[in-house]
C-alpha positions as CSV (number, residue, x, y, z in Angstrom):
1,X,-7.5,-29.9,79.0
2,X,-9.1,-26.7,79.3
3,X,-9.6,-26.8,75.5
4,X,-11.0,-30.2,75.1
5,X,-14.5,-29.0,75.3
6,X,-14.1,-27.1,71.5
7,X,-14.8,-29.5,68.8
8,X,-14.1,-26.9,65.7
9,X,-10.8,-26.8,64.8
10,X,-11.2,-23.6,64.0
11,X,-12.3,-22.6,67.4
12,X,-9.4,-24.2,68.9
13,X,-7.0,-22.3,66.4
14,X,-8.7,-19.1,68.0
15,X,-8.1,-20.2,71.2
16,X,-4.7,-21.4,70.9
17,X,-3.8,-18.2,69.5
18,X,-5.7,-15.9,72.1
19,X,-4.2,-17.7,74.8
20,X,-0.4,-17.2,73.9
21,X,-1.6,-12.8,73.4
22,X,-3.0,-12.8,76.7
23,X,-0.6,-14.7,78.2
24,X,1.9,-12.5,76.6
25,X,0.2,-9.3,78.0
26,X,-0.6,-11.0,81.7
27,X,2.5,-12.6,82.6
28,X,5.1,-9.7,82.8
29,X,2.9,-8.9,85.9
30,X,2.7,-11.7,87.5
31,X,4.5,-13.1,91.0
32,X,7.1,-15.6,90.2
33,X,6.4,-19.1,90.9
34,X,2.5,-19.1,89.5
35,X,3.3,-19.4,85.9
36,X,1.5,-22.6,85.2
37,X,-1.0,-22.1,87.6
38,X,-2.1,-18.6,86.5
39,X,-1.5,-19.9,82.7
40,X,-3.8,-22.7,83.3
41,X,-6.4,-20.5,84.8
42,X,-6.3,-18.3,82.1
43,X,-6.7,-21.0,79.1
44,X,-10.1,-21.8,81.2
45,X,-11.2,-18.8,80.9
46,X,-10.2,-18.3,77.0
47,X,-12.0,-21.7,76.6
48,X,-15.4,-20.1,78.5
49,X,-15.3,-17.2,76.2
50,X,-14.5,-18.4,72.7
51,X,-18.3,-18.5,71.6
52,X,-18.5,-14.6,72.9
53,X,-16.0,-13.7,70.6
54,X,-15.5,-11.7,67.6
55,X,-12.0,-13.0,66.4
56,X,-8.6,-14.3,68.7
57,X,-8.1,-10.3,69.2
58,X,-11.2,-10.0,70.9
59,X,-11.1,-13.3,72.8
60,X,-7.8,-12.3,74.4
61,X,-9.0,-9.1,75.5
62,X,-11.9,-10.3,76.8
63,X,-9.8,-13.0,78.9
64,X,-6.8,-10.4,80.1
65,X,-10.4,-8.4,81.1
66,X,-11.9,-11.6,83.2
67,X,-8.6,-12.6,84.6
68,X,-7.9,-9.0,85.9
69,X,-11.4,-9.0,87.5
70,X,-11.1,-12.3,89.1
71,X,-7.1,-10.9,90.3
């Protein structure tokens, strides 16, 4: 549900598609056993950051950025 809060479709496209690159850059270094937590945690933070963004290339770099800060 972290998305449920972005009404334009386009928007959600953005984030959908941010969250699957960072998730694809973040999860090779993660512990085992925290995939859906850490997965979760990062689409909250994609959803916090999609009206910073410039396009889904920036919003996923901006969200592998937070997550690593809040790691």
């Amino acid at each position: 549900m972290p998305f449920s809060s972005l009404t334009d479709p386009i928007d959600l496209a953005r984030a959908e598609g941010a969250l699957e690159k960072a998730w694809a850059e973040l999860n090779p270094s993660l512990s085992a056993g925290s995939d859906e937590l850490e997965r979760n945690n990062l689409a909250y933070i994609v959803a916090s950051l999609v009206p910073l963004a410039l396009d889904e290339d920036d919003l996923a770099q901006r969200a592998v950025d937070r997550f690593r800060e809040k790691a």
